[in-house]
N, C-alpha and C positions, 0 to 999 in steps of 0.2 A: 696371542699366546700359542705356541706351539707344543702339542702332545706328543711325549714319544714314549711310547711303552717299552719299558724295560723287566726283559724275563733275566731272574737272576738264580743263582745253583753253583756255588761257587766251594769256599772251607768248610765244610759244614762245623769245626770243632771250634773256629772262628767268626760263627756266621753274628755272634751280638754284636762285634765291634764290628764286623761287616755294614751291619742296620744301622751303626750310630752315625759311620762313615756317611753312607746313601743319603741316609735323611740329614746330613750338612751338606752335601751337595746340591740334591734336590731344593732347599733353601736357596741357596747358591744360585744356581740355576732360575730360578724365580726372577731373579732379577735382570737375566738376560732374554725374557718371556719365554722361558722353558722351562713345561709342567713333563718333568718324570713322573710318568707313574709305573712305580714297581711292585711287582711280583714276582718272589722269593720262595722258590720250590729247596728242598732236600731234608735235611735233618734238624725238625723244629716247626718243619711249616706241611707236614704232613702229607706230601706229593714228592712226584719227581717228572721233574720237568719232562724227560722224552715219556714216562707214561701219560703224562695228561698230550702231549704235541700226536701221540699218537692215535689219540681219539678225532673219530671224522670231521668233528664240530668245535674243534679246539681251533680258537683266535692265536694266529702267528703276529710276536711281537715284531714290533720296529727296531731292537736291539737286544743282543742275548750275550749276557756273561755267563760261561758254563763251563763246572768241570763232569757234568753229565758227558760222557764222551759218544752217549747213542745218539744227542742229538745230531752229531754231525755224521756216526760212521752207520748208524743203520740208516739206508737209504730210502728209506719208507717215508725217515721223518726229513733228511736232506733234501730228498728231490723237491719237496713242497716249498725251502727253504729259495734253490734255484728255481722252481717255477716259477715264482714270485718277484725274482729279482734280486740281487746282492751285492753291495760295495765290496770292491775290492782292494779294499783296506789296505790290505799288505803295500800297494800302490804310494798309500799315501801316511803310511805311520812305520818308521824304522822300528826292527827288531835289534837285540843285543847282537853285536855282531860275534860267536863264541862258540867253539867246538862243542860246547854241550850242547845248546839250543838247535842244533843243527835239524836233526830230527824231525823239529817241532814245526817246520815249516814248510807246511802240505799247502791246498788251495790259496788259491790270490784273496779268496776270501775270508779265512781264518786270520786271524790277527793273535798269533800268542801271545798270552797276558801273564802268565803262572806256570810254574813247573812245580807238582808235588813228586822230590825223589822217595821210592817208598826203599828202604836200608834196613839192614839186620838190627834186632834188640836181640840180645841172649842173657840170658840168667848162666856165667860165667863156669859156675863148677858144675853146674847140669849139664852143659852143652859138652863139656869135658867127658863128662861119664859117657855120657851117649856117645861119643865118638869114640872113646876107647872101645866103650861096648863093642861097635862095631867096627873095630882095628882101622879104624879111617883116620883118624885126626890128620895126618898130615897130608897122605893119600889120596883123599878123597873131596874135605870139605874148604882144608885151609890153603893157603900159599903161605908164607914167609919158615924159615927152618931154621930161627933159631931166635931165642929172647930180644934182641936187637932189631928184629926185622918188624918192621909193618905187616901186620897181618890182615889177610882176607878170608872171606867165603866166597865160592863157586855158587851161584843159585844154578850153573847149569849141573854141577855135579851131583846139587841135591835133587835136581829133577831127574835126571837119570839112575837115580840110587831109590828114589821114591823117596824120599826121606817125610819125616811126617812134620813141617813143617806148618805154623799159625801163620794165616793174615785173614783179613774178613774185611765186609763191602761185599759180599753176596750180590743185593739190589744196586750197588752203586758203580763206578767204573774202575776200583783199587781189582776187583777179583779180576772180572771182564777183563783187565787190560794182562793179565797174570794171564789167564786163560789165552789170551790173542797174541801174547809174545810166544808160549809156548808150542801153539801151534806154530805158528809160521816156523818157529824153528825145529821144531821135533816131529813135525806131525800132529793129525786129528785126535788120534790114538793117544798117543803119553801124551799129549795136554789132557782129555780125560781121565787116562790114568794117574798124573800127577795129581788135577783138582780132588780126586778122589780118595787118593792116599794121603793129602793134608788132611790137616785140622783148619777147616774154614767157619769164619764166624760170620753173623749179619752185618758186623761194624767193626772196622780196625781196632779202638778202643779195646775189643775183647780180647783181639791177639795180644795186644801188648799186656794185656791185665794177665792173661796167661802163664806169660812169662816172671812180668811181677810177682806174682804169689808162687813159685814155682813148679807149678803145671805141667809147663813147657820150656824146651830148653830153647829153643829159636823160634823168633819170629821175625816178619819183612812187614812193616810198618812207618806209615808216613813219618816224614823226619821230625816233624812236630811231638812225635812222641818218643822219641829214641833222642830227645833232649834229654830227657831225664835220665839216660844212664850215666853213672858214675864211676866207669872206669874199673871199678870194682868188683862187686855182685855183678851187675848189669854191666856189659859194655855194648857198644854201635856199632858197626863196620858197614863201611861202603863196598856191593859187590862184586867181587871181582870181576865180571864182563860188564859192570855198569849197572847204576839204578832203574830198572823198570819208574817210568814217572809216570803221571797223572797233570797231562798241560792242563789247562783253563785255556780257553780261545775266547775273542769277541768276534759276533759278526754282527752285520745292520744292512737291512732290508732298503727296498730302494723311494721306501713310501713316503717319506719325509723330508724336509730337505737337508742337503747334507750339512750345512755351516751346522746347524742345529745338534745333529749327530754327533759331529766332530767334537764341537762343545763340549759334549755329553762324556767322548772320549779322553778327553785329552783331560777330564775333571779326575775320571778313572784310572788314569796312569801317570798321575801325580805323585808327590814324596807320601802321603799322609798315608795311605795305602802302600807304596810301595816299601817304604820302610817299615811301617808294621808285618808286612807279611814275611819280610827276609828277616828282619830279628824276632818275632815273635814263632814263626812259621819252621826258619830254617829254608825254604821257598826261593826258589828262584823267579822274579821280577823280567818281566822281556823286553822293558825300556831298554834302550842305549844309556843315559845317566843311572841308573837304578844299582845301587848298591848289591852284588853278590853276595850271598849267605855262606856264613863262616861255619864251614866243615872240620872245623880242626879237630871236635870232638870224635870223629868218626876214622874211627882206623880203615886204611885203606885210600880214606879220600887223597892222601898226598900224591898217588902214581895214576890212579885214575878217576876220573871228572865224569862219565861219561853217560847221558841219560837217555834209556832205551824206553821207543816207542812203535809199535808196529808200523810197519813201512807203508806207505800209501798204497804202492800199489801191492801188497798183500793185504791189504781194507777193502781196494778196491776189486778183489776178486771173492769176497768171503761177502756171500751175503749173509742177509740177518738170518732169516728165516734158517739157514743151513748152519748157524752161527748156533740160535737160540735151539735148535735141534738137540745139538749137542749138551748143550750149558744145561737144559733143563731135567736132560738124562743125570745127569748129576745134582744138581737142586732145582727139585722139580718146583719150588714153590720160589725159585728166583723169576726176576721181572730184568 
């Protein structure tokens, strides 16, 4: 029987059906003598995978599904990953070959598995007000000029206007990755001063509750919750320069052997998951067969597709430390 330890950190807003999944594989798997044993960090299981990888004494698994995005871009916890040794996946498991996915394909050893795009909710007549308030509606936040047109929001117009915009994931990679797009394109400075002038919460869920009860008149929120707008009250829009996403990557270590691995993979990028995640999710899937997630509800998504990810090599010039510098001047009690 062959062991392979599997670190997992994935939906967290889907992590039950996540478990019911694992443990039919791990079944599964039994019977071709491979014992997964998993361990399941984020929302539920009271950890988060790069805080525990980042302890001197913490066990590197043999295979890591994550949308922790520290584990792979703070290099504290990467290089330990290459010390060690790493398949390179990418080598030997096709990605969706598609203008959006583009982004998402950094090292030979990342294997993109998930795209969370995070898209505007808006509570409709708030966001109205607020924009007149501030003579912008059409100036400023939207694109289309007149009843007929597809409309958008600019997130780069509200970052430059400050606007007080909701999203949260403080601890997780929804802000971080908001924070790391903003630098690389604006600077250290207004990425600061933008996280500073939102309304940021510990968990997405708040932003969008924000809006829900109306609090707030926008917010940027994973697509799994911006299902629930109705066109009405609530409508969705996809950004106008593209959605800020949140991949999931797999990688696998080189301790084990690989047929085993592979197994383990190919169980994980299967229909039973992959179609859960694009209709329940909204989610993009990085199979090649893998069913694309129906945007239709989201204004905006007809002209552009397009999912923003800080560029490798602006990852790979930002360290943590000069990273977490910054971030904790802002929430001094983020991780």
């Amino acid at each position: 029987m062959t062991t392979i330890r599997l670190y997992w950190n994935n939906i967290c807003v889907l992590h039950r059906q996540e478990l019911q999944f694992l443990n039919e594989i791990r079944e599964e798997l039994r019977k071709d003598n491979i014992d997964l044993d998993i361990t399941c960090f984020g929302l539920g299981y009271g950890r988060h995978m790069s805080d525990y990888l980042r302890e001197e004494d913490s066990v590197l698994p043999d295979l890591v599904v994550s949308t922790d995005l520290e584990v792979f871009e703070d290099e504290r916890i990467w290089n330990r990953f290459r010390e060690h040794g790493l398949l390179p996946l990418k080598e030997f498991f096709p990605v969706k070959d598609i203008p959006e996915l583009g982004g998402l394909k950094k090292a030979s050893a990342l294997l993109p598995y998930l795209a969370i795009p995070l898209v505007f909710y808006s509570d409709v007549e708030l966001l109205r007000q607020t924009s007149m308030d501030a003579r912008s509606i059409n100036a400023n936040f939207f694109t289309g000029t007149d009843a007929d047109s597809e409309q958008s929001i600019s997130l780069n117009r509200l970052v430059e206007s400050s606007f007080p915009l909701s999203y949260g994931g403080i601890n997780n990679s929804a802000v971080k990755t908001v924070a790391k797009l903003t630098w690389e394109s604006f600077g250290m400075e207004t990425a600061k001063h933008f996280l500073t002038a939102s309304n940021v919460f510990d968990m997405p869920i708040q932003a969008f509750h924000q809006v829900s009860i109306g609090a707030s008149p926008l917010a940027l929120v994973p697509s799994v919750y911006a299902l629930r707008a109705d066109g009405k009250k609530n409508k969705a829009y996809w950004p106008l320069e593209g959605a800020p996403a949140i991949p999931s990557y797999i990688c696998a270590g080189t301790s084990v052997p690989k047929d085993a691995l592979f197994a383990v993979i190919e169980k994980l990028r299967g229909p039973r998951f992959s179609h859960f995640y694009t209709t329940n999710g909204c989610l993009y899937s990085c199979a090649p067969a893998d069913p694309l997630p129906d945007l239709s509800f989201l204004e905006g998504s007809r002209t552009n597709r397009e999912l923003l990810v800080p560029s490798e090599s602006f990852l790979n010039s930002l360290p943590a430390e000069t990273f977490y510098k910054m971030y904790h001047r802002v929430f001094p009690a983020g991780s």
